[in-house]
C-alpha positions as a Markdown table, in Angstrom:
| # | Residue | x | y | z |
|---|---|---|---|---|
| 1 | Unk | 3.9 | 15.8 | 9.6 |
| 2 | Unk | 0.6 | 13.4 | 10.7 |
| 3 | Unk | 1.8 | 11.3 | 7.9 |
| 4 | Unk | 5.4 | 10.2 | 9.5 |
| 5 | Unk | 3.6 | 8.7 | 12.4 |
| 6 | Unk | 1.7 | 6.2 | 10.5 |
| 7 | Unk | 3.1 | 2.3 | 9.0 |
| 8 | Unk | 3.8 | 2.8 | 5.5 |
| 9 | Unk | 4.8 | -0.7 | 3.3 |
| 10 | Unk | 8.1 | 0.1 | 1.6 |
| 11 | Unk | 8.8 | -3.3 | 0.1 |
| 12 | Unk | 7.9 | -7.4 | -0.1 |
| 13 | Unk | 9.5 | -8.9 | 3.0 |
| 14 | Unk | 11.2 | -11.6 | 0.6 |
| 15 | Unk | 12.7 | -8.7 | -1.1 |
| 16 | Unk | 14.7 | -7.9 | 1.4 |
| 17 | Unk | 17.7 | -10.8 | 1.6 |
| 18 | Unk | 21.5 | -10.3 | 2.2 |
| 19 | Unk | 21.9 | -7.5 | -0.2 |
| 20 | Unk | 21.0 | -3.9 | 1.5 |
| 21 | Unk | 17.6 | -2.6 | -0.3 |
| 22 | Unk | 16.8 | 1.0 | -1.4 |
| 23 | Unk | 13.4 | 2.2 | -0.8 |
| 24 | Unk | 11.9 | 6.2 | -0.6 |
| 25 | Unk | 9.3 | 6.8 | 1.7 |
| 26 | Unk | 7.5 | 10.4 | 2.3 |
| 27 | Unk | 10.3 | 11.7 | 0.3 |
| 28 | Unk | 12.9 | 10.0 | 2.6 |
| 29 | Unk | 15.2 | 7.6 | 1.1 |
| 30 | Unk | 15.9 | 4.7 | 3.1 |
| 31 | Unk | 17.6 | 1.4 | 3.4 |
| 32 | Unk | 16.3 | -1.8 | 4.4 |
| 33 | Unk | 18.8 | -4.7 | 6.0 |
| 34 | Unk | 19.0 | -8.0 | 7.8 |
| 35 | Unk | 21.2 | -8.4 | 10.8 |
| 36 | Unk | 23.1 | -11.6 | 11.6 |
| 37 | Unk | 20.2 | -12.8 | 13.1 |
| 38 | Unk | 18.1 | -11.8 | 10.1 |
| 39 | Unk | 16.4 | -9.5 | 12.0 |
| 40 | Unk | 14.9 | -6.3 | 9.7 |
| 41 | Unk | 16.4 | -3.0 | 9.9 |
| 42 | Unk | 15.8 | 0.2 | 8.6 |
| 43 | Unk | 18.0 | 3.5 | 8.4 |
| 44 | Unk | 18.1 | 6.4 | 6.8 |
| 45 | Unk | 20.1 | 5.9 | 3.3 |
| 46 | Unk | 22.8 | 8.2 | 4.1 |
| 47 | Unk | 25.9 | 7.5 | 5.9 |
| 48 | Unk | 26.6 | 10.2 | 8.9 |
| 49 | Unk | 30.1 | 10.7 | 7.9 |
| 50 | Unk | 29.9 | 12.2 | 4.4 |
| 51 | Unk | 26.4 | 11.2 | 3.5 |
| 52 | Unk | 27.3 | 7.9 | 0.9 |
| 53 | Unk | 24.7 | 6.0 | 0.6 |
| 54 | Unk | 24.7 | 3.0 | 2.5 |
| 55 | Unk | 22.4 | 1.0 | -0.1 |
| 56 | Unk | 25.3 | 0.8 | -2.2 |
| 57 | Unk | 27.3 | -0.8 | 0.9 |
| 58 | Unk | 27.5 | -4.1 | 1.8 |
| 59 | Unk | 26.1 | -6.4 | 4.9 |
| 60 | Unk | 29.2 | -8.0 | 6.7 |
| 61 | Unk | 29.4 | -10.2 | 9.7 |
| 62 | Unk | 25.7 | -8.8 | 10.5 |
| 63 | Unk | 26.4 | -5.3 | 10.7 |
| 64 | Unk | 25.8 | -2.9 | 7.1 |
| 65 | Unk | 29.0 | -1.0 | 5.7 |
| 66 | Unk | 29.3 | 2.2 | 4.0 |
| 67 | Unk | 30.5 | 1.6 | 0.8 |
| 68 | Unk | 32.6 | 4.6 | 0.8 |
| 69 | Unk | 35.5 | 4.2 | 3.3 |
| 70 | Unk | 33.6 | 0.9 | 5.2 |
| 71 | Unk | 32.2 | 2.3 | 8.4 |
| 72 | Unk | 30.1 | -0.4 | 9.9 |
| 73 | Unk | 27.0 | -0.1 | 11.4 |
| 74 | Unk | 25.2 | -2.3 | 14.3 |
| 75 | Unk | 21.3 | -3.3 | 14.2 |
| 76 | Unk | 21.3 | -0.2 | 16.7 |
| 77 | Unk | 22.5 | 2.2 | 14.3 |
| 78 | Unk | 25.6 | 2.3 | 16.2 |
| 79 | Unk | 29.2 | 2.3 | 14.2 |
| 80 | Unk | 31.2 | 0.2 | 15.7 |
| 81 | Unk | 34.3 | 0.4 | 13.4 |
| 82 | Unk | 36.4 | 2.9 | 11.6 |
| 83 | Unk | 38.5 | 0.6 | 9.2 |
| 84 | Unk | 40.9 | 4.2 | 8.8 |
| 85 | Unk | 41.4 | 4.1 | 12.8 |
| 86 | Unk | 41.5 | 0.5 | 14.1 |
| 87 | Unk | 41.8 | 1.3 | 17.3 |
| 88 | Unk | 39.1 | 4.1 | 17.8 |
| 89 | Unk | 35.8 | 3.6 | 19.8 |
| 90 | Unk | 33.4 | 5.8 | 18.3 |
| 91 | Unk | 31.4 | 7.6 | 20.5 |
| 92 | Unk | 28.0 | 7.6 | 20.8 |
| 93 | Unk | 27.2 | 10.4 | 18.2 |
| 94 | Unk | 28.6 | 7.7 | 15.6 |
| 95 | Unk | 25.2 | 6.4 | 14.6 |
| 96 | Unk | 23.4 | 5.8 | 11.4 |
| 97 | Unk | 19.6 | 7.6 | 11.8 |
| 98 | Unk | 17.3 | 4.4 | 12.5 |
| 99 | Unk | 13.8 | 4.2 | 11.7 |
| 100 | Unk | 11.2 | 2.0 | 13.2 |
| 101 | Unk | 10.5 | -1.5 | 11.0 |
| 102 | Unk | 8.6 | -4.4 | 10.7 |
| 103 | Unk | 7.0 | -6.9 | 8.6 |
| 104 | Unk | 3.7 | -8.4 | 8.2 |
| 105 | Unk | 1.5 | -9.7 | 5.9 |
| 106 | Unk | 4.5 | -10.5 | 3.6 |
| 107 | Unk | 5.4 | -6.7 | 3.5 |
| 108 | Unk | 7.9 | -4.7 | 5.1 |
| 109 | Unk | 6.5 | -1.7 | 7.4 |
| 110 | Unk | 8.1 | 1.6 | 8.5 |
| 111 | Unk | 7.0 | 4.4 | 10.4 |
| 112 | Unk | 10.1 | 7.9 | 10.3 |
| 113 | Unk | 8.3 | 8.7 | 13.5 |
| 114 | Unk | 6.8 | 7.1 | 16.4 |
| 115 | Unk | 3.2 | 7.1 | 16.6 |
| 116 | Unk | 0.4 | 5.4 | 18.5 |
| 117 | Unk | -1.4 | 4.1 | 15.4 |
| 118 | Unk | -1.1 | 0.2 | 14.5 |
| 119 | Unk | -0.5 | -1.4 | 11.0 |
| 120 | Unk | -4.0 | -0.9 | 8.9 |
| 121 | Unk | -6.2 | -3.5 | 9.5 |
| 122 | Unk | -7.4 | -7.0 | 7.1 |
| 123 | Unk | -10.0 | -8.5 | 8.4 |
| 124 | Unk | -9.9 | -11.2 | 6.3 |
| 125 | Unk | -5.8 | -12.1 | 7.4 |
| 126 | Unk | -7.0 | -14.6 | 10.1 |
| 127 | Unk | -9.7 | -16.2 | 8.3 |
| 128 | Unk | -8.3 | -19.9 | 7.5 |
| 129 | Unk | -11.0 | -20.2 | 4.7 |
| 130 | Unk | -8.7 | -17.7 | 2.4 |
| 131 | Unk | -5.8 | -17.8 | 0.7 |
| 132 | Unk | -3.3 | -14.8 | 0.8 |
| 133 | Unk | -0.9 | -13.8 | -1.7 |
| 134 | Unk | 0.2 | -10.1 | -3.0 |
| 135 | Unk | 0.6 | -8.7 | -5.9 |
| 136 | Unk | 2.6 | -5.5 | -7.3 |
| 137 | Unk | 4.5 | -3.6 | -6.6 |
| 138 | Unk | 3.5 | -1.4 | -9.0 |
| 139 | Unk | 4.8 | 2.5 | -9.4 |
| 140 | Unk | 2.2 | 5.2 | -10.1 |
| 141 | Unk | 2.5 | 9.4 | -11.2 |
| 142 | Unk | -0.3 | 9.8 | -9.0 |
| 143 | Unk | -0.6 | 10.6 | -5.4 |
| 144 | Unk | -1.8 | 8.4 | -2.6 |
| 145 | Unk | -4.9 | 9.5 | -1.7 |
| 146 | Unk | -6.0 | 9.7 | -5.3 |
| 147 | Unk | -5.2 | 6.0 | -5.9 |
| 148 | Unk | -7.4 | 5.4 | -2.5 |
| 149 | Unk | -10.3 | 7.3 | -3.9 |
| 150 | Unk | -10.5 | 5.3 | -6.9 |
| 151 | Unk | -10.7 | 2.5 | -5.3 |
| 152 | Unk | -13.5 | 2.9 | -3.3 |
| 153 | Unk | -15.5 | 4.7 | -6.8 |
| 154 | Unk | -17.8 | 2.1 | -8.6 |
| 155 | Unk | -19.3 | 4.2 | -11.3 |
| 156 | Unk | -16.2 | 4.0 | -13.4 |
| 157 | Unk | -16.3 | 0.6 | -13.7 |
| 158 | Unk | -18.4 | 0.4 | -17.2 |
| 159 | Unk | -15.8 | 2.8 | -19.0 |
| 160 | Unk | -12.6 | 1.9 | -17.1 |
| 161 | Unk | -12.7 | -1.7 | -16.7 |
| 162 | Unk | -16.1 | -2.6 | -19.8 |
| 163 | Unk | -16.3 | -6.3 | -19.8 |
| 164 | Unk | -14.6 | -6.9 | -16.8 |
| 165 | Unk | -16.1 | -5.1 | -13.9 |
| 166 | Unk | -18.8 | -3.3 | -15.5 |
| 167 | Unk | -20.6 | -2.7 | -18.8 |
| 168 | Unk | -22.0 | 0.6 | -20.0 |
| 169 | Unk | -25.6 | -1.1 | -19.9 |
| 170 | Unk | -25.7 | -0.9 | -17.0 |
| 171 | Unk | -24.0 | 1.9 | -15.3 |
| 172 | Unk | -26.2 | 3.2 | -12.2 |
| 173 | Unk | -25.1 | 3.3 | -9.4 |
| 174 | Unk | -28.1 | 2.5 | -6.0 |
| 175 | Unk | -27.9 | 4.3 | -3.2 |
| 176 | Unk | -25.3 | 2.8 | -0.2 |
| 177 | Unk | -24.4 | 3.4 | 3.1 |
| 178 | Unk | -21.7 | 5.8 | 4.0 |
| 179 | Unk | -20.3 | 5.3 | 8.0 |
| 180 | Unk | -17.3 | 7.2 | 9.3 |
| 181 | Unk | -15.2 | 5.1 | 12.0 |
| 182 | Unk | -12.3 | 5.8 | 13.3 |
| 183 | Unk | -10.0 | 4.8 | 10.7 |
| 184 | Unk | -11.9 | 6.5 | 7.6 |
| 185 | Unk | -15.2 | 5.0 | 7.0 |
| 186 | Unk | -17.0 | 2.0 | 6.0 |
| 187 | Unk | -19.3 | 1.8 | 2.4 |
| 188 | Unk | -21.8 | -0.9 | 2.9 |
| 189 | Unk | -24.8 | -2.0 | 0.5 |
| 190 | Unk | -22.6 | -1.2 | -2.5 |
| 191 | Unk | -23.6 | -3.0 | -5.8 |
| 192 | Unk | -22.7 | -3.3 | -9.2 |
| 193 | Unk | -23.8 | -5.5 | -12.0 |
| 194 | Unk | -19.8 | -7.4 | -13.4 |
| 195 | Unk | -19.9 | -9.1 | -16.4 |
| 196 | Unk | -16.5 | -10.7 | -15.3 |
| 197 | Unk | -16.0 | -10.1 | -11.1 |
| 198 | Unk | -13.4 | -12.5 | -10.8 |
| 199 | Unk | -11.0 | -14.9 | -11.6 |
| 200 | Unk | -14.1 | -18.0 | -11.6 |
| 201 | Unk | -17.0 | -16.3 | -12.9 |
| 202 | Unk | -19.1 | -18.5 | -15.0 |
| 203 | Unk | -22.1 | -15.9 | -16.1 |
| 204 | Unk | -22.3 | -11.8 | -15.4 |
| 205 | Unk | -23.7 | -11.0 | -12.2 |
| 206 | Unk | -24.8 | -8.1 | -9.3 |
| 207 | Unk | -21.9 | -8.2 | -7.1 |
| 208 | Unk | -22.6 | -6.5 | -3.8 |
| 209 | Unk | -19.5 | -4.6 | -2.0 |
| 210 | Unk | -18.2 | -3.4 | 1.0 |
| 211 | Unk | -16.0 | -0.9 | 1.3 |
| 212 | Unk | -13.5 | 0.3 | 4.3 |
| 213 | Unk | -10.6 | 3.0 | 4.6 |
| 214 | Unk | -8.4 | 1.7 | 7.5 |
| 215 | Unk | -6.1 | 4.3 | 6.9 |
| 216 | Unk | -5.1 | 7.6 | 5.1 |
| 217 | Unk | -3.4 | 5.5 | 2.6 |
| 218 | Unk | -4.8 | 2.0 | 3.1 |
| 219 | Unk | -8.0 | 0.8 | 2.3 |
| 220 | Unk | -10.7 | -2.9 | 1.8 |
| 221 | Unk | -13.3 | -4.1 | -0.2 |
| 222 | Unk | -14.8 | -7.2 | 0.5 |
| 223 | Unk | -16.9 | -8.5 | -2.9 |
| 224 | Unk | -19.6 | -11.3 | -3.1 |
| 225 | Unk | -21.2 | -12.1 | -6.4 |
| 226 | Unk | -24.1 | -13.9 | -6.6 |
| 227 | Unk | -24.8 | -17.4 | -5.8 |
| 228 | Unk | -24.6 | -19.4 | -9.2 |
| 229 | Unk | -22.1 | -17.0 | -11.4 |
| 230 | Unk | -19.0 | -18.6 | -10.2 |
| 231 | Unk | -17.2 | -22.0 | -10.7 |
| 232 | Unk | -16.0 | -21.9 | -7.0 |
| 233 | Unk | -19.5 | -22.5 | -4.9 |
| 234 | Unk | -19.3 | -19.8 | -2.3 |
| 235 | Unk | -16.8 | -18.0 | -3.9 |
| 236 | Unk | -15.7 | -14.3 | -2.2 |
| 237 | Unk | -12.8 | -12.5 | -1.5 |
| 238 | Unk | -11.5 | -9.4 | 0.0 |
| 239 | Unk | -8.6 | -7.2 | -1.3 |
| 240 | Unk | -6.8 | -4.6 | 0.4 |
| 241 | Unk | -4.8 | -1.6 | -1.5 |
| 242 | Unk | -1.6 | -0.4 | 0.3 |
| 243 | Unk | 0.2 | 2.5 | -0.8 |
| 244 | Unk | 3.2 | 4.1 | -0.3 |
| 245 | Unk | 3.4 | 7.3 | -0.5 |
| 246 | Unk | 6.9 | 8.2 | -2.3 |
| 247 | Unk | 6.1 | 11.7 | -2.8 |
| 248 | Unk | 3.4 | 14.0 | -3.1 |
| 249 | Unk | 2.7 | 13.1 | -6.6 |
| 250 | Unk | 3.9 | 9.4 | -6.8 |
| 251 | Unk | 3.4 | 6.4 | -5.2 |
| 252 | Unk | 3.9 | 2.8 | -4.9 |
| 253 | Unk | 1.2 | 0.1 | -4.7 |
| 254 | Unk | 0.7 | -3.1 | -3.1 |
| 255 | Unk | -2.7 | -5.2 | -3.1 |
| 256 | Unk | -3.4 | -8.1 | -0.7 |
| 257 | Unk | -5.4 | -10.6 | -1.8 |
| 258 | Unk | -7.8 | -13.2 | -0.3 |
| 259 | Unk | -9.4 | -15.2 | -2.4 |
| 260 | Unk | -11.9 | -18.6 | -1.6 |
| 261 | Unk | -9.1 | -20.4 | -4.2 |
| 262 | Unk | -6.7 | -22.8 | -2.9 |
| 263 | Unk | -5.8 | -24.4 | -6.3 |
| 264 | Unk | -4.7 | -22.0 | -9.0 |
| 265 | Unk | -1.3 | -20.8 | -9.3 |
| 266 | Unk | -0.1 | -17.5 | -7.9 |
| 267 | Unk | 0.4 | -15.8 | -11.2 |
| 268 | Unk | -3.2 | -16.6 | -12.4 |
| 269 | Unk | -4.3 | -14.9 | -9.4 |
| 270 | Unk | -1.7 | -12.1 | -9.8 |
| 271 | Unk | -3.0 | -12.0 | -13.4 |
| 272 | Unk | -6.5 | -10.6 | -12.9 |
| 273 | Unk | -5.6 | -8.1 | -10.3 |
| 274 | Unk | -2.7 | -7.1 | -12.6 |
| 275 | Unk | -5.1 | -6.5 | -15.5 |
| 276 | Unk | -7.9 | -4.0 | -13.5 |
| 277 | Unk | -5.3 | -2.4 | -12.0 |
| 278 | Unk | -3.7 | -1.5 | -15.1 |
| 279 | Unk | -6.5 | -0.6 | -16.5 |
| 280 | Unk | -7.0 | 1.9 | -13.9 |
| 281 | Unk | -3.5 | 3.1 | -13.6 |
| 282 | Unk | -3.0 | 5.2 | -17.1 |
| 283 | Unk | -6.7 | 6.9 | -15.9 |
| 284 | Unk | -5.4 | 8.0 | -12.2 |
| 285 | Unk | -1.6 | 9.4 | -13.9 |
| 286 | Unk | -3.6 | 11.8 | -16.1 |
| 287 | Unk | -5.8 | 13.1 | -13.5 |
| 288 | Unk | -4.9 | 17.1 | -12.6 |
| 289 | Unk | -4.6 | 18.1 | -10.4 |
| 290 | Unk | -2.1 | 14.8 | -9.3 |
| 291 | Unk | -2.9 | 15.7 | -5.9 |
| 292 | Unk | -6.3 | 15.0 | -4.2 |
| 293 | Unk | -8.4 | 18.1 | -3.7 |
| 294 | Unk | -9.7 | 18.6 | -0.1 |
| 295 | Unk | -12.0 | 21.0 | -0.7 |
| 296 | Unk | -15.2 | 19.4 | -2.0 |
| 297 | Unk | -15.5 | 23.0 | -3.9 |
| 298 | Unk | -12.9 | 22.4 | -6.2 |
| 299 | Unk | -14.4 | 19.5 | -8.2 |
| 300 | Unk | -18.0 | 18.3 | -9.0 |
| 301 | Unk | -19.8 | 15.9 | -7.0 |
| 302 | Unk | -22.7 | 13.5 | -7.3 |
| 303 | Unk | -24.5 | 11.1 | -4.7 |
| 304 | Unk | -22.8 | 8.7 | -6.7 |
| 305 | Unk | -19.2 | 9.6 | -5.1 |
| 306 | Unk | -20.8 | 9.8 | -1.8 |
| 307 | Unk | -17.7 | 7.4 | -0.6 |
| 308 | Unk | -15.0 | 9.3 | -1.9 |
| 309 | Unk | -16.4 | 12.4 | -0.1 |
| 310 | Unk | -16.6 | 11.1 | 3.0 |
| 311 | Unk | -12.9 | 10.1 | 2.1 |
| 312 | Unk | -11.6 | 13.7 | 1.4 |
| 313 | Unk | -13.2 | 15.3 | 4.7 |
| 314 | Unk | -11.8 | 12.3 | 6.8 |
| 315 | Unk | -8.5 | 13.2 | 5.5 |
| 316 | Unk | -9.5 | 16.7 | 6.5 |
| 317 | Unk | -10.2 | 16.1 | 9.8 |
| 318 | Unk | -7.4 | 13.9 | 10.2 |
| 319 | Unk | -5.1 | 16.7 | 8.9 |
| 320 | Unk | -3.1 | 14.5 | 6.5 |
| 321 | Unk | -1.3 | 17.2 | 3.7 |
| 322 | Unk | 1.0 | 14.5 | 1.9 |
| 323 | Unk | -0.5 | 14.0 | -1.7 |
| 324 | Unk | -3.2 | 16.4 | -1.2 |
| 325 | Unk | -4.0 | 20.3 | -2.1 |
């Protein structure tokens, strides 16, 4: 499975503490852990001996013990004692099934397979000028790649999100530029006309987009209103959507925000994001089918969703089949 090789987040590194942490990934169930040098780690949530699960264990003296009769488990996935048999080296078939892990951009990262691809791109991560902060998670009865394709479609925003991000005044939708790259593809000259963009906006205005898939999964959109309809002068931001695919009908969701704000308090931020999200959210869990059709036969299509077609054959050529039909 294509899907196994890629970084998927699982969970907010802070999260992750002393206690072990349960998280499902691709159907997988696994458990995140710190080391005694607080180093992440991340097995599969089933002990080999007689398959407890070893997110109900215990971390102790840096190495994670099943909580059913205390095997204890090295960074390596090594055991490296048998409480029953004091005495006993086990070999080296004792071993918890490791995954690869890792965190960045205050998230925790795991691949079930190795792969050559790297962690999804943000652009806007190195630029100083923007504060980061996430928000979620939040958990959705809809499949990944339908969450993704919503996120890149504009002409829902006067029904979906009226009086925030659109209005049903004005509800067309100008031709844009659709790009495929090697990641997915890149939407550029995308604009909308918000009566409430963001967080600071002081007046409705045309915002103009870009959009970019950096992964099956992941995806950006960079949004700059126009000059004069914020309180922040030069006010833009970028957001990226993470999700997590938990199964092929469910998923977990993470954005990433970066915002031209260096003053108000995370959960102000939070709070905007929170409300379009949740907005879009009861909207995505009634669509059927719950997974993402790939061929373009199988639903209408206008030159208005131009983006989330080029999305569908990218995951076509890619051949990603998690969360899609």
């Amino acid at each position: 499975m294509m899907e196994a090789t890629l970084w998927h987040p699982v969970a907010l590194s802070n999260d992750v503490a002393q206690a072990p942490v349960p998280v499902r990934l691709l159907q997988r169930d696994v458990v995140l852990w710190r080391d005694g040098t607080g180093a992440l780690q991340a097995f599969a949530d089933q002990c080999p001996h007689r398959g407890a699960r070893l997110s109900l264990g215990r971390v102790h003296d840096g190495k994670l013990e099943c909580p059913y009769h205390g095997w204890q488990f090295a960074a390596s996935g090594q055991c490296v004692h048998v409480p029953a048999l004091p005495t006993f080296t086990p070999s080296a078939a004792h071993c918890a099934h490791r995954f690869e892990a890792c965190e960045a951009q205050g998230l925790v990262w795991v691949r079930l397979e190795a792969g050559t691809a790297g962690l999804p791109a943000f652009e806007a991560e190195s630029d100083a000028r923007l504060r980061k902060l996430n928000c979620g998670p939040y958990d959705v009865a809809a499949s990944a790649p339908r969450i993704i394709e919503n996120f890149l479609d504009m002409s829902h925003f006067g029904f979906v999100h009226e009086g925030w991000l659109g209005t049903r005044a004005a509800t067309a939708i100008d031709d844009y530029r659709v790009e495929p790259t090697p990641t997915g593809l890149r939407a550029t000259g995308c604009k909308a006309w918000q009566p409430q963009s963001n967080l600071h906006s002081t007046a409705p205005a045309q915002v103009e987009y870009t959009y970019e898939v950096t992964g099956p999964y992941t995806a950006v959109l960079t949004k700059v209103p126009e000059e004069g309809s914020t309180a922040v002068q030069g006010w833009r931001e970028s957001i990226a959507l993470y999700v997590c695919p938990l199964t092929p009908e469910s998923s977990r969701v993470w954005f990433r925000l970066a915002v031209a704000d260096f003053d108000s308090p995370d959960a102000k931020l939070q709070a905007f994001q929170h409300t379009i999200f949740t907005q879009d959210q009861p909207v995505l869990e009634s669509q059927n089918p719950k997974r993402l059709p790939l061929d373009l036969r199988a639903e209408l299509h206008t030159a208005a969703d131009k983006a989330s077609s080029a999305y569908r054959r990218f995951l076509k050529a890619s051949g990603t089949t998690f969360g899609v039909c």
